[in-house]
N, C-alpha and C positions, 0 to 999 in steps of 0.2 A: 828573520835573522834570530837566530839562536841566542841567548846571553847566561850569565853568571851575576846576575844582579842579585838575584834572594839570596843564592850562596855567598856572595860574598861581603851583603847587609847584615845576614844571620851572622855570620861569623862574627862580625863588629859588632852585634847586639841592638841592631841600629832598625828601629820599626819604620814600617812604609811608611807614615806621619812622618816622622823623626826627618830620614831622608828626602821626603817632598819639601818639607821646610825649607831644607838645608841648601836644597837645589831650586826652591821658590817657582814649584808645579805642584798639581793635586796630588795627593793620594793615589786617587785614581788612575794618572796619568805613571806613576811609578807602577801601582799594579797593573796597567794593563802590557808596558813594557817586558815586567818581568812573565805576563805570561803571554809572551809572543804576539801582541795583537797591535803594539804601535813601536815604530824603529822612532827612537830621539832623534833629534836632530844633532849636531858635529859638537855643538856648543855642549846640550844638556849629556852627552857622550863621555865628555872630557872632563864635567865639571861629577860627575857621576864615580868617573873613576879619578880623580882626584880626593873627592870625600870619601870613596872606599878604601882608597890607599894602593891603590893598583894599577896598570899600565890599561890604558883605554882597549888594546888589542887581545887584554887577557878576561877583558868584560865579556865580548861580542866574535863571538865562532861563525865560521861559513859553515855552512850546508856541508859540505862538503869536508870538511872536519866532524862532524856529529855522526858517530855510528852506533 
């Protein structure tokens, strides 16, 4: 599943640290979200785009949306 996680961390100024803190997972776990390799669960989804400041559905694109 496609996302706007970096985009819309970057814009807040907010480091993959910063945001694993914030949402209490690794680093890691943030990077490997923002590049396509693990989908969050419902929870870390919601809590993701509440710290970003964004509607959870403006996070995460279908396929089918991406061209």
């Amino acid at each position: 599943m496609q996302n706007r996680i970096k985009e819309c961390r970057e814009k807040k100024g907010i480091s993959q640290g910063d945001l694993a803190d914030l949402c209490h997972v690794s680093r890691q776990t943030i990077n490997a979200i923002e590049n396509n390799k693990y989908d969050p669960s419902l929870k870390l989804a919601f809590n993701l785009a509440k710290i970003l400041e964004v509607r959870v559905d403006c996070l995460f694109l279908n396929e089918e949306d991406v061209s």
